[in-house]
MARNURO-574000 format. One record per atom (N, C-alpha, C, O): x, y, z; residue number from 1; atom name. Coordinates in steps of 0.02 Angstrom, whole numbers, plus 50000, padded with zeros to 5 digits. Layout:
BEGIN
- u  v  w  seq  atom
- X  Y  Z  NUM  CA
...
# end
This chain:
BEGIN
- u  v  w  seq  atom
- 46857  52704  48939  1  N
- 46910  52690  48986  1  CA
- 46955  52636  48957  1  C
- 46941  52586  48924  1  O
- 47016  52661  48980  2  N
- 47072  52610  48938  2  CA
- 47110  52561  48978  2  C
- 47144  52587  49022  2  O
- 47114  52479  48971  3  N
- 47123  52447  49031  3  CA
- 47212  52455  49028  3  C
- 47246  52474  48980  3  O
- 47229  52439  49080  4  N
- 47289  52479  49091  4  CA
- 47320  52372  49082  4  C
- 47297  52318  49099  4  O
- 47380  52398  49044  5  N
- 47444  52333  49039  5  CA
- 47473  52328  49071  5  C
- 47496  52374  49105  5  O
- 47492  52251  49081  6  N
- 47517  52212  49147  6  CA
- 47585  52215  49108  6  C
- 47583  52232  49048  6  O
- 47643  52202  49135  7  N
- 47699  52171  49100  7  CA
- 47752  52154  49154  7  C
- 47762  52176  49211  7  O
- 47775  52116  49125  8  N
- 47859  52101  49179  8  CA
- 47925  52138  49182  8  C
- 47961  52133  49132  8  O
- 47941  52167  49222  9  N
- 47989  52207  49214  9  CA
- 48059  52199  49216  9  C
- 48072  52164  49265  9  O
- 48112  52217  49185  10  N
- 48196  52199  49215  10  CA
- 48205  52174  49248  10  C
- 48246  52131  49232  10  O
- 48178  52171  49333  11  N
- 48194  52170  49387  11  CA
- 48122  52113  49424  11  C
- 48098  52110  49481  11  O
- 48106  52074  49360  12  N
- 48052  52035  49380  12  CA
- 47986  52057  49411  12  C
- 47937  52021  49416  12  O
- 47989  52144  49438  13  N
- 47924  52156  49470  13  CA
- 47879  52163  49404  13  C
- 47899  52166  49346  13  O
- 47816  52165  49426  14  N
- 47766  52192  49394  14  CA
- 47757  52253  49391  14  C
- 47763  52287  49443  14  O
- 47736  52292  49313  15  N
- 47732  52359  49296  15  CA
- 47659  52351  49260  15  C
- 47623  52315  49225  15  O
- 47662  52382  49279  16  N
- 47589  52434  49264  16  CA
- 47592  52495  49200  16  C
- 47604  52553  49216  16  O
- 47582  52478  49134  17  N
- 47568  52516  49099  17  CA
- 47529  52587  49114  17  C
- 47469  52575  49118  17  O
- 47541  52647  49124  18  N
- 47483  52709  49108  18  CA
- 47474  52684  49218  18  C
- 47413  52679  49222  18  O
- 47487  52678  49252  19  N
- 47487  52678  49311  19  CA
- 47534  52735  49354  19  C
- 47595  52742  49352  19  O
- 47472  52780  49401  20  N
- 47517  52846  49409  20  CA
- 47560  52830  49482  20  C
- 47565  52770  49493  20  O
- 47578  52855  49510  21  N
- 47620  52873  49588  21  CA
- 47607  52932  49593  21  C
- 47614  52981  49557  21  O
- 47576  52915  49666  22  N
- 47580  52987  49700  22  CA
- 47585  52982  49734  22  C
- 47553  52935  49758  22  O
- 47640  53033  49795  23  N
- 47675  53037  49847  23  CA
- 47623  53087  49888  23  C
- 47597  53141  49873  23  O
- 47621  53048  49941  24  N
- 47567  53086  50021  24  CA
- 47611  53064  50079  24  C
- 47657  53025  50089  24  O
- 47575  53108  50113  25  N
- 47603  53171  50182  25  CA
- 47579  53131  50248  25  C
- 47615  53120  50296  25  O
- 47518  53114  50240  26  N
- 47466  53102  50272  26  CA
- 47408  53049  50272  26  C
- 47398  53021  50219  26  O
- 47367  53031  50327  27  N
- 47322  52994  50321  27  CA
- 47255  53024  50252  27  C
- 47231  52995  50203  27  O
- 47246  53083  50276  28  N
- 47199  53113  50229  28  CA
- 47199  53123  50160  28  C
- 47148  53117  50125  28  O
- 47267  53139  50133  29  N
- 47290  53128  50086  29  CA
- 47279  53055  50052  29  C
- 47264  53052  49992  29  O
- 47286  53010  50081  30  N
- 47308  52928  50077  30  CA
- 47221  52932  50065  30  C
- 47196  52938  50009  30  O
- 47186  52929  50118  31  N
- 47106  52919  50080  31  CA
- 47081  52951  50042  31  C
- 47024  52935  50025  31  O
- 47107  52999  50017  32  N
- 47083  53066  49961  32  CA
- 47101  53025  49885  32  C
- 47062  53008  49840  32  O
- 47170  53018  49889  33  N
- 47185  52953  49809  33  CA
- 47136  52884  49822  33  C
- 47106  52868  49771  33  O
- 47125  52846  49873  34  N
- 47090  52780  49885  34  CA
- 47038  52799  49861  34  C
- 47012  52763  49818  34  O
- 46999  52870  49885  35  N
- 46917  52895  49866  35  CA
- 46912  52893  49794  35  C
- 46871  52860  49762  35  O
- 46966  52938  49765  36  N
- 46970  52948  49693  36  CA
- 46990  52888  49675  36  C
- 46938  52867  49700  36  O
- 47017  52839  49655  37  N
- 47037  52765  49610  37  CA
- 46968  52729  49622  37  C
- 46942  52699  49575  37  O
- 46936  52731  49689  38  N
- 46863  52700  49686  38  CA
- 46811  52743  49650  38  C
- 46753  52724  49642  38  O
- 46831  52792  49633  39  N
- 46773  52816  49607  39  CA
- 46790  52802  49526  39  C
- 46754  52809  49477  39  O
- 46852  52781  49531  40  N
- 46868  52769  49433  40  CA
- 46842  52707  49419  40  C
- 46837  52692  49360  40  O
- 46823  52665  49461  41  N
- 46826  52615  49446  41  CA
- 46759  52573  49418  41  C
- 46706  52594  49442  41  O
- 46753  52507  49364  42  N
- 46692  52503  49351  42  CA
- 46650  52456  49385  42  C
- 46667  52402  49407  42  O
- 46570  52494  49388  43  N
- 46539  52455  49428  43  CA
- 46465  52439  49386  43  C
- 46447  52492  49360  43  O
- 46426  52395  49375  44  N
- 46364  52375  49360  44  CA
- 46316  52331  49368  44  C
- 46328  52271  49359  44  O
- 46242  52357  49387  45  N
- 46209  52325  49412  45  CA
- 46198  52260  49391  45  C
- 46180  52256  49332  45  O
- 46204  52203  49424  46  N
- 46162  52154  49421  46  CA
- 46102  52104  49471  46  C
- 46091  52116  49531  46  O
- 46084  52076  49453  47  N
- 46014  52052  49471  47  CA
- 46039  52027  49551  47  C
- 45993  52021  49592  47  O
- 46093  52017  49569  48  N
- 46141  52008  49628  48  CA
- 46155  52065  49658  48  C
- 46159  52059  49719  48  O
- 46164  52124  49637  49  N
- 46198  52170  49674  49  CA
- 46187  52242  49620  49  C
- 46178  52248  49559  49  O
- 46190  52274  49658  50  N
- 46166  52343  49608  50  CA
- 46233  52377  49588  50  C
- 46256  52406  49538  50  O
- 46248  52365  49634  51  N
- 46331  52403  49608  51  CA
- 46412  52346  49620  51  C
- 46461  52345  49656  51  O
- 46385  52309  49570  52  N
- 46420  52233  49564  52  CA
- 46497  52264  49546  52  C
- 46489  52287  49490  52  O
- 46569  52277  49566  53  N
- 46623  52298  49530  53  CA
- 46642  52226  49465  53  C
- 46650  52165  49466  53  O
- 46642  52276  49419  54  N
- 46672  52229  49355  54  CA
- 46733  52269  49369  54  C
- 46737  52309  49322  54  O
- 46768  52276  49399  55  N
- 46855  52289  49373  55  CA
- 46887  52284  49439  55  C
- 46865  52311  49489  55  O
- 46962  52230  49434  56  N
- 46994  52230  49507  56  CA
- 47032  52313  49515  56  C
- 47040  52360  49476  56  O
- 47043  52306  49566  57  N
- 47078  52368  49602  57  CA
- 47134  52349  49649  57  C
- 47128  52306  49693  57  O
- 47188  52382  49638  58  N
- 47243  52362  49693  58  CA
- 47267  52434  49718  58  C
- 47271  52477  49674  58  O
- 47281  52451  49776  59  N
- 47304  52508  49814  59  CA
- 47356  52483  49844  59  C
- 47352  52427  49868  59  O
- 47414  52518  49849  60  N
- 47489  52507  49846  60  CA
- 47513  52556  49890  60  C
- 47513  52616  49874  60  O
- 47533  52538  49942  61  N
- 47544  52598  49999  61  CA
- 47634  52581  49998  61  C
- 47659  52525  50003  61  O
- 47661  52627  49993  62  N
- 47740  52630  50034  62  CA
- 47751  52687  50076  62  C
- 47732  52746  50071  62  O
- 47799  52644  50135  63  N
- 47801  52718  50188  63  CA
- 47880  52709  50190  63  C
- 47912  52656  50191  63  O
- 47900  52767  50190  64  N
- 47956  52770  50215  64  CA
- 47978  52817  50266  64  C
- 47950  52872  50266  64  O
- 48025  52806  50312  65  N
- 48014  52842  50386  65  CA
- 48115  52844  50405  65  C
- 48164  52806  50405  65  O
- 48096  52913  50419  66  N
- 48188  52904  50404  66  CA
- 48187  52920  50504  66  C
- 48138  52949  50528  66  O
- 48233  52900  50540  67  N
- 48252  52917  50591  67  CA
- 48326  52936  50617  67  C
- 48361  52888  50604  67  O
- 48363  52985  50647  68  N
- 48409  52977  50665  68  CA
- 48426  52947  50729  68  C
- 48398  52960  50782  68  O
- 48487  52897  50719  69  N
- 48506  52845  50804  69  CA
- 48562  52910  50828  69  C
- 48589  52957  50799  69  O
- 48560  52883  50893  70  N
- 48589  52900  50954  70  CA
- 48668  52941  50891  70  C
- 48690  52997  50876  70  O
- 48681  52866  50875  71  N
- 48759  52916  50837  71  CA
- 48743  52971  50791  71  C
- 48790  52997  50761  71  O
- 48684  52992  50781  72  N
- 48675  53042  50740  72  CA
- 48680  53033  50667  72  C
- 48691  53080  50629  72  O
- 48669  52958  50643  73  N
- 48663  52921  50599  73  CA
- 48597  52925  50554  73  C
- 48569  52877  50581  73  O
- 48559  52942  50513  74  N
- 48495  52934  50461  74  CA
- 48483  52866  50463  74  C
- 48534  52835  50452  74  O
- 48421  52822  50476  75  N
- 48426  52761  50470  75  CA
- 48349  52785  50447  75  C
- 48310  52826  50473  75  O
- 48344  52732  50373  76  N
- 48293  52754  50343  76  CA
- 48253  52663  50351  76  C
- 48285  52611  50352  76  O
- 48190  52668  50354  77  N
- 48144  52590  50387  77  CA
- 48097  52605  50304  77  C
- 48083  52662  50286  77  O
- 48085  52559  50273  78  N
- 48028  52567  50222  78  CA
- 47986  52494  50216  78  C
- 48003  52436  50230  78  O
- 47927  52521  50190  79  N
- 47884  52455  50220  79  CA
- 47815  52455  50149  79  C
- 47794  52510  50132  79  O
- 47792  52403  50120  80  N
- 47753  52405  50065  80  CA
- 47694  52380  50097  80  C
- 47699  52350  50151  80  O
- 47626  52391  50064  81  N
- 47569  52366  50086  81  CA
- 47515  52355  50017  81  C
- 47486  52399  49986  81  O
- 47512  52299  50009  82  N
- 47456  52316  49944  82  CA
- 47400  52263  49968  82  C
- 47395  52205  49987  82  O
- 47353  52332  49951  83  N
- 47283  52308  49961  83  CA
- 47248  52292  49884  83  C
- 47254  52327  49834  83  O
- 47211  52233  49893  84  N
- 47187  52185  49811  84  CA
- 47121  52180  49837  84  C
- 47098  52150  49886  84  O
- 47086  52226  49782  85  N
- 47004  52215  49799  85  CA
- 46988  52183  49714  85  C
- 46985  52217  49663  85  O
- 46981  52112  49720  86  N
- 46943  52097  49629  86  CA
- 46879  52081  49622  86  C
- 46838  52058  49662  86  O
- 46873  52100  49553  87  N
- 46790  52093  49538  87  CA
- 46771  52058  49549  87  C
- 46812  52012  49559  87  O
- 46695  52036  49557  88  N
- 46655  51983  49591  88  CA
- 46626  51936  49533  88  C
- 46601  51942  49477  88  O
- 46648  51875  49587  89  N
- 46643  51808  49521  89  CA
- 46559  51798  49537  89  C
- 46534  51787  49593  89  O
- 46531  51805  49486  90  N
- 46458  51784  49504  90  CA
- 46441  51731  49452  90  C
- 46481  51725  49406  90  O
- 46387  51693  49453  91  N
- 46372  51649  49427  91  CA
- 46295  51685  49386  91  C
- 46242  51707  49408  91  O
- 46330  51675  49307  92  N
- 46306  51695  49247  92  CA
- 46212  51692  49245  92  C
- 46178  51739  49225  92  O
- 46186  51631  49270  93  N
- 46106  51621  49279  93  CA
- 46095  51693  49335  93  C
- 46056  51741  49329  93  O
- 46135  51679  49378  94  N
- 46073  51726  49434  94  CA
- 46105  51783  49431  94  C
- 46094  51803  49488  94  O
- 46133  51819  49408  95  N
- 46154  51891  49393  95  CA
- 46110  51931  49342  95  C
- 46099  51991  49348  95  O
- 46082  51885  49281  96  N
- 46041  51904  49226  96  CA
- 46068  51952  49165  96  C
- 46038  51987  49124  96  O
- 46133  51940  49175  97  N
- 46201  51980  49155  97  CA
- 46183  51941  49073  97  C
- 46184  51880  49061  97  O
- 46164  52008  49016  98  N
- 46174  51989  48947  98  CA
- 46227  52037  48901  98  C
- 46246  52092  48918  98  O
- 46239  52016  48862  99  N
- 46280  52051  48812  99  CA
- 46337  52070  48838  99  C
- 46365  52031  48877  99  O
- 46372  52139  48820  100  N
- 46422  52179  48875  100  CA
- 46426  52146  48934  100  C
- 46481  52123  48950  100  O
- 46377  52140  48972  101  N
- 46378  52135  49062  101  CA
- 46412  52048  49058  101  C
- 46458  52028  49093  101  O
- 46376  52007  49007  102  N
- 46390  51943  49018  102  CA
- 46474  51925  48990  102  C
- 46514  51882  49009  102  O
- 46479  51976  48941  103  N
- 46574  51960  48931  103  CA
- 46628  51992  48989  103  C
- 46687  51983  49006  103  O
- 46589  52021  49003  104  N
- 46631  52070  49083  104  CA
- 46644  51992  49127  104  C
- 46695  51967  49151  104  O
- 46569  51968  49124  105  N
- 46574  51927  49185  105  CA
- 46609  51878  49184  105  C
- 46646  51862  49230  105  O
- 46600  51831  49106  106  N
- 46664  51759  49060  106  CA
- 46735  51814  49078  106  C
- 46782  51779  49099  106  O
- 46745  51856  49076  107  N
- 46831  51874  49085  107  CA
- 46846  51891  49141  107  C
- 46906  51882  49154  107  O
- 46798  51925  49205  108  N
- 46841  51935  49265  108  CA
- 46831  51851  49309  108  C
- 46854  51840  49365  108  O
- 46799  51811  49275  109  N
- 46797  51721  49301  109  CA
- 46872  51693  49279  109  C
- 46920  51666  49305  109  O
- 46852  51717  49219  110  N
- 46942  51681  49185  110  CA
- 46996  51723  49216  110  C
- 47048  51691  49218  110  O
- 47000  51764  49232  111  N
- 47045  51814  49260  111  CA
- 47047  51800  49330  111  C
- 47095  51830  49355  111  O
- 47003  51756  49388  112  N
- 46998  51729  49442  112  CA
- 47023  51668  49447  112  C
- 47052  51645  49497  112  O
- 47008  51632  49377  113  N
- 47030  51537  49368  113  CA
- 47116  51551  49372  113  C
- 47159  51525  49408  113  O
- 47120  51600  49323  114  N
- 47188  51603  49332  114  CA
- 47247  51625  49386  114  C
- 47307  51614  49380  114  O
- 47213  51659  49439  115  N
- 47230  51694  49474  115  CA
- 47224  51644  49529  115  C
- 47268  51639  49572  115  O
- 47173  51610  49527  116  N
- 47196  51549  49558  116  CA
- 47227  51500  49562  116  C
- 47240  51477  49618  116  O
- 47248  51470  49503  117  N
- 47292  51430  49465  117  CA
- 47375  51456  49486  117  C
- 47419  51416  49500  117  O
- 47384  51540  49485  118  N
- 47430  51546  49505  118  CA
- 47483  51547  49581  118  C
- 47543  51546  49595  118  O
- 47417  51549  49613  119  N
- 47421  51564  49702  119  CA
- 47444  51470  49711  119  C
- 47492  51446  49741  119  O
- 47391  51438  49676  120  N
- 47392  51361  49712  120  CA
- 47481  51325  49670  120  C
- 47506  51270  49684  120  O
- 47503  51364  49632  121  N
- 47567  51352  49588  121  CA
- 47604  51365  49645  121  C
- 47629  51316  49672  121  O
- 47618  51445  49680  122  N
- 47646  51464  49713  122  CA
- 47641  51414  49769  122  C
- 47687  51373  49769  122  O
- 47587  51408  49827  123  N
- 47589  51353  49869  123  CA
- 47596  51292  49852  123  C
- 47583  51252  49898  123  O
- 47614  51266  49793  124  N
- 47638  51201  49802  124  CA
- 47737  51207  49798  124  C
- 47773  51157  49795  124  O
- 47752  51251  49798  125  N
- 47846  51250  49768  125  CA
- 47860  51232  49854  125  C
- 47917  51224  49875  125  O
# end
């Protein structure tokens, strides 16, 4: 599995290297991709948890909802939702996490330090 690249885009958003879109109808639809991206995703046992996720996950909902007003006007409403599930920071002794499992665990920590570092940046401006 190939980890997918972060980068900054023209327009300052964040892009997602190798990251697909797909357009749904429906609620069922909407949990049918959520089912499938959780099932891509990596998970391994440790002495904490049997199915510990080593990899974050973000689900990215947009709706858009067109209505016509009274004047017979299209008035289109659009609305974003992202849901952030990240891997679990565990502490290296009681997980029993060696080799592979234990560099998973040093990078999704550093990948949390930082992620924290950036939130507490943001709340201080």
């Amino acid at each position: 599995r190939t980890p997918l690249k972060l980068r900054e885009g023209t327009n300052k958003e964040v892009v997602v290297k190798g990251l697909r879109n797909k357009s749904i109808l429906n609620a069922a639809e909407a949990m049918n991709v959520l089912s499938t991206g959780t099932m891509n995703r990596t998970t391994a046992s440790t002495l904490m948890n049997r199915t510990s996720s080593r990899s974050h996950a973000v689900f990215m909902l947009n709706l858009r909802q067109t209505t016509r007003s009274a004047e017979g006007v299209d008035v289109t409403s659009t609305s974003r939702f992202t849901f952030v599930d990240l891997a679990g920071s565990e502490r290296m002794k009681k997980t029993g996490a060696e080799g592979e499992r234990a560099k998973e665990g040093i990078k999704i920590n550093e990948g949390l330090l930082a992620l924290g570092n950036v939130i507490n940046a943001l709340a201080g401006e």
